[in-house]
C-alpha atoms as a printed R data frame, in Angstrom:
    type eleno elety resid chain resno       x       y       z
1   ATOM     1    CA   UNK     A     1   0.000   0.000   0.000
2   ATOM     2    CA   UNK     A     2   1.121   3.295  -1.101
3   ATOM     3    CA   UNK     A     3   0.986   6.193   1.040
4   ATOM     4    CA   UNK     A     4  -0.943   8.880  -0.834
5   ATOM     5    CA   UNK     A     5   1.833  11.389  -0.821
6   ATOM     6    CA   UNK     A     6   1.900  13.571  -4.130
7   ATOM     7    CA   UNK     A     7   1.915  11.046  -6.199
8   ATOM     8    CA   UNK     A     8  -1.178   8.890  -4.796
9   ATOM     9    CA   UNK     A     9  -3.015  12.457  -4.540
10  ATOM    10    CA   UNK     A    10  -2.041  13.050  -8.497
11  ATOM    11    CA   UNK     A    11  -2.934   9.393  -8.907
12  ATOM    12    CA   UNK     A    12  -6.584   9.565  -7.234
13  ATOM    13    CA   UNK     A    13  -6.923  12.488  -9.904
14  ATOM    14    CA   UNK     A    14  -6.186  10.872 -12.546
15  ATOM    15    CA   UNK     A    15  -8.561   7.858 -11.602
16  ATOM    16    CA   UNK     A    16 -11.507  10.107 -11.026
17  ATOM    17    CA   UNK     A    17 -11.721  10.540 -14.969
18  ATOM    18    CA   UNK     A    18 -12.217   7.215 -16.133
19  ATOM    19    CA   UNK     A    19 -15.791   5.306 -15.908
20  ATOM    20    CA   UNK     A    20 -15.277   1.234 -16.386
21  ATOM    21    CA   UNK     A    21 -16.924  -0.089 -19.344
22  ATOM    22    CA   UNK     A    22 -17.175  -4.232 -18.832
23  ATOM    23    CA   UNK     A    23 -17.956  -4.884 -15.039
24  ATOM    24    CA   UNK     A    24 -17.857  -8.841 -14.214
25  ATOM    25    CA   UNK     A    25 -20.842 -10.203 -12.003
26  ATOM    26    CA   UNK     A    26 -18.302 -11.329  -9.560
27  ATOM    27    CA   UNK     A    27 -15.341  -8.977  -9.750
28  ATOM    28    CA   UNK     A    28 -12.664  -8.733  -7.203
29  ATOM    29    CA   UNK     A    29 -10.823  -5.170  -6.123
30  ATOM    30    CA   UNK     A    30  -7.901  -6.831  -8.027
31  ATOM    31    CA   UNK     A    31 -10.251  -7.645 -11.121
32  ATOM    32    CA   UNK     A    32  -8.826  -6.344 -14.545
33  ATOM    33    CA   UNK     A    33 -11.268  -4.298 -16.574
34  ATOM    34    CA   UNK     A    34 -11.644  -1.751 -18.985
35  ATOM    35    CA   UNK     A    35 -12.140   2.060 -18.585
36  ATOM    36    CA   UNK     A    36 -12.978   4.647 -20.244
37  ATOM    37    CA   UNK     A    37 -12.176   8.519 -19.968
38  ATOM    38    CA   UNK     A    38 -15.052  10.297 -21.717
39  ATOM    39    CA   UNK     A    39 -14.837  13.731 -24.180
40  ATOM    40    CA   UNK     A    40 -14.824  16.551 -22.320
41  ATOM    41    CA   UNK     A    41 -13.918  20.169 -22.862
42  ATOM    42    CA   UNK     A    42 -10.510  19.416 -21.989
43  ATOM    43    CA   UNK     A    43 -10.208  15.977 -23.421
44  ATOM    44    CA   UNK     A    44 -11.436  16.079 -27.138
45  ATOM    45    CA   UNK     A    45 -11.310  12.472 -27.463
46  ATOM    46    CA   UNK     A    46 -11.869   8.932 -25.631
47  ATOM    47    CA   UNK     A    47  -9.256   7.263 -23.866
48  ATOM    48    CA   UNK     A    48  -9.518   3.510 -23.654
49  ATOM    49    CA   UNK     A    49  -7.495   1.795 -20.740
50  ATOM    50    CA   UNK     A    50  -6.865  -1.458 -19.617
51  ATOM    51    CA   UNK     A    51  -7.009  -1.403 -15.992
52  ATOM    52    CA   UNK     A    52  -5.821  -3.827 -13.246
53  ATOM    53    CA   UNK     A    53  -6.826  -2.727  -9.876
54  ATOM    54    CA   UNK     A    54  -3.764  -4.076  -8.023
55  ATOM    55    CA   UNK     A    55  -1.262  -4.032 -11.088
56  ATOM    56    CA   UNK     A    56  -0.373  -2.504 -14.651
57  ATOM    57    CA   UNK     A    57  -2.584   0.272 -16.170
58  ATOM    58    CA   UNK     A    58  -2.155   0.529 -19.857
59  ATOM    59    CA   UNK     A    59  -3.506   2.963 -22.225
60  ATOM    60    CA   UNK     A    60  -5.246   1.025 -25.148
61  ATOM    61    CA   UNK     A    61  -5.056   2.022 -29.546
62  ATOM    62    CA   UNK     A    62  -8.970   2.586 -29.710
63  ATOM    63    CA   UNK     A    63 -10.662   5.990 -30.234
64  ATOM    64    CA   UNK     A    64 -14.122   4.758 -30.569
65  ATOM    65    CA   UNK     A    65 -16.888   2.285 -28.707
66  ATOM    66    CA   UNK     A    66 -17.222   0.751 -32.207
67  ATOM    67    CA   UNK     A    67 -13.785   0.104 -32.617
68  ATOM    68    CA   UNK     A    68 -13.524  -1.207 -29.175
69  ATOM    69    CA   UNK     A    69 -15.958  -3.693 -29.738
70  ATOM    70    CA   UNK     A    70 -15.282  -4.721 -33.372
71  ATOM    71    CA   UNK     A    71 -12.238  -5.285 -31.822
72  ATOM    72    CA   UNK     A    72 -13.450  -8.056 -29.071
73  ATOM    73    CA   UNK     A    73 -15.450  -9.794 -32.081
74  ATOM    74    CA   UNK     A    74 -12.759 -10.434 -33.721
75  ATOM    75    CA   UNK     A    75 -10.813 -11.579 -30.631
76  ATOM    76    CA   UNK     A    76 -14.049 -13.491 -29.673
77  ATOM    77    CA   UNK     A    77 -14.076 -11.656 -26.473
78  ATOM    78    CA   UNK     A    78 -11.212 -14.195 -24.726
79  ATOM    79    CA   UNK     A    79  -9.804 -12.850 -21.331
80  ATOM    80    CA   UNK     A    80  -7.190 -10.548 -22.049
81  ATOM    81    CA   UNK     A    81  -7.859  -9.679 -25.484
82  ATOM    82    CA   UNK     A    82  -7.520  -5.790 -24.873
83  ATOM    83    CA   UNK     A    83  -3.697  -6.324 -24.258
84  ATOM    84    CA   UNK     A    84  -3.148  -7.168 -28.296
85  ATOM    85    CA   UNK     A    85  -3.983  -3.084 -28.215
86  ATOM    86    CA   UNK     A    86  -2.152  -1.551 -25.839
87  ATOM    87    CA   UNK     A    87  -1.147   1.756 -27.189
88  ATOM    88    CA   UNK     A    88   2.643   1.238 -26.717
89  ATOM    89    CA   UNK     A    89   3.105   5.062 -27.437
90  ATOM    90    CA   UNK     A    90   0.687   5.727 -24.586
91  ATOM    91    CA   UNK     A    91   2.667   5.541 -21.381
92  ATOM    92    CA   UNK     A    92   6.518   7.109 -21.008
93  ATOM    93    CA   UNK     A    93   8.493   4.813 -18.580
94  ATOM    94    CA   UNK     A    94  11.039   8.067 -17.773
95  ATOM    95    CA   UNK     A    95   7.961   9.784 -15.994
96  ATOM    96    CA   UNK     A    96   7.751   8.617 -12.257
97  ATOM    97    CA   UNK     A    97   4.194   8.815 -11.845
98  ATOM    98    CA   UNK     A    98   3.874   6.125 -14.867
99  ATOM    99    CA   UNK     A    99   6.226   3.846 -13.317
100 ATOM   100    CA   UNK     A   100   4.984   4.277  -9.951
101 ATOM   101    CA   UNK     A   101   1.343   4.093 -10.851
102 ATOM   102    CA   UNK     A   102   0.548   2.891 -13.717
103 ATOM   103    CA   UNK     A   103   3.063   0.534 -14.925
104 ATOM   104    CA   UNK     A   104   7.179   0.345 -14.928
105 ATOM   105    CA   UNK     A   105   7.204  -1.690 -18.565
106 ATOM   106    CA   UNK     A   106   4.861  -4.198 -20.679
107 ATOM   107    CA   UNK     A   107   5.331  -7.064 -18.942
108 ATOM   108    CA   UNK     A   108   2.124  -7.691 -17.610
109 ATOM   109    CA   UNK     A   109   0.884  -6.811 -21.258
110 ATOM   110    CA   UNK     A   110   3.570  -9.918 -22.843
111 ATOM   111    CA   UNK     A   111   2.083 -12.022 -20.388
112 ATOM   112    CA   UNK     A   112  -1.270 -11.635 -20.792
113 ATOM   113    CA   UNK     A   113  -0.768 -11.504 -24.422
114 ATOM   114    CA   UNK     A   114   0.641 -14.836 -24.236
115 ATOM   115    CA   UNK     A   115  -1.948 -16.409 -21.904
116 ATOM   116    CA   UNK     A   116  -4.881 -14.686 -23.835
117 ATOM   117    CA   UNK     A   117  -3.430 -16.135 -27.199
118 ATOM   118    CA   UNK     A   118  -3.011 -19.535 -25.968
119 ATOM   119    CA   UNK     A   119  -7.054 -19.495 -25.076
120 ATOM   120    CA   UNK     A   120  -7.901 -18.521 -28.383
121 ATOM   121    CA   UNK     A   121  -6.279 -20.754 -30.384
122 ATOM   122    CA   UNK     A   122  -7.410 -24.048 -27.814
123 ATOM   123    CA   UNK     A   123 -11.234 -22.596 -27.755
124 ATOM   124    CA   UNK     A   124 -10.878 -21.499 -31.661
125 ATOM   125    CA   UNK     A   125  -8.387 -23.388 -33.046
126 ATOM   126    CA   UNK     A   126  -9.955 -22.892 -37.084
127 ATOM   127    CA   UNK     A   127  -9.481 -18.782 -36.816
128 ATOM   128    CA   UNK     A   128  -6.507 -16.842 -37.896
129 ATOM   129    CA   UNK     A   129  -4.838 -15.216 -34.860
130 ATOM   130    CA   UNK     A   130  -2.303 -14.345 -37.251
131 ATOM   131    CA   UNK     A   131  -2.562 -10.674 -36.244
132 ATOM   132    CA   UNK     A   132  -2.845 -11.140 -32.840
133 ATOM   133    CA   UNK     A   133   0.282 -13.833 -33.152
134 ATOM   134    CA   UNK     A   134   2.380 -10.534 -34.769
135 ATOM   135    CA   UNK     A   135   1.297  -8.449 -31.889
136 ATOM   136    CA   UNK     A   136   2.103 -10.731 -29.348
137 ATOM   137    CA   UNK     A   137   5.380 -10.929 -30.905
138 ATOM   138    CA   UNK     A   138   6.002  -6.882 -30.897
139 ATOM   139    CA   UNK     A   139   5.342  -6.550 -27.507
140 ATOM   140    CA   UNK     A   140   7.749  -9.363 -27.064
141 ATOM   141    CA   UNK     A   141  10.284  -7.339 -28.533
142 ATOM   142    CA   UNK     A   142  10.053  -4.513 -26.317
């Protein structure tokens, strides 16, 4: 537990913007979800994050509800299947209240990305996760 010094009273601020968008029926405070940060005066467009409560907060690639969920039909809605769009130009490691807050690299994403893959292919084994295989092999690479 962090004690809300500056950065847990910038981080608390920062929180307060985003709304989740998939709540489970039995989620846990450690649950991973997805939020949203609506348009505002201030922020001209939605932000899409994937959010663990006790762990890595990543900024996700979509700009749109639609896209969001075109996206999670393709990926037939498997656990995980945000982290194949984490915006990896979304978060800079050199700022301290990133690493101290949100997250200090992808790993979490490389791991889930790995994990989520491996579900699809068992549970859909005909579909082409040939995209998802690249992406999971970019964030590899980082």
């Amino acid at each position: 537990i962090h004690a809300f010094d500056e950065f847990g009273k910038e981080f608390i601020k920062f929180a307060r913007q985003f709304y989740p968008i998939d709540i489970y029926e039995k989620s846990l405070d450690e649950v991973t979800l997805t939020v949203v940060k609506p348009i505002t005066e201030d922020n001209p467009t939605l932000e899409f994050w994937i959010w663990n409560n006790a762990g890595h907060k990543y900024k996700l690639k979509f700009e749109t509800f639609r896209e969001y969920l075109e996206a999670g039909i393709a990926c037939k809605f498997c656990i995980g299947w945000q982290y194949f769009y984490v915006n990896t130009n979304g978060l800079d490691f050199s700022d301290p209240f990133v690493t101290e807050w949100l997250a200090p690299n992808y790993g979490d994403a490389k791991n889930e990305t790995k994990s989520s893959l491996s579900t699809m292919k068992e549970f859909f084994p005909d579909e082409d996760w040939s995209k998802q295989e690249a992406e999971y092999q970019r964030l590899q690479s980082l």
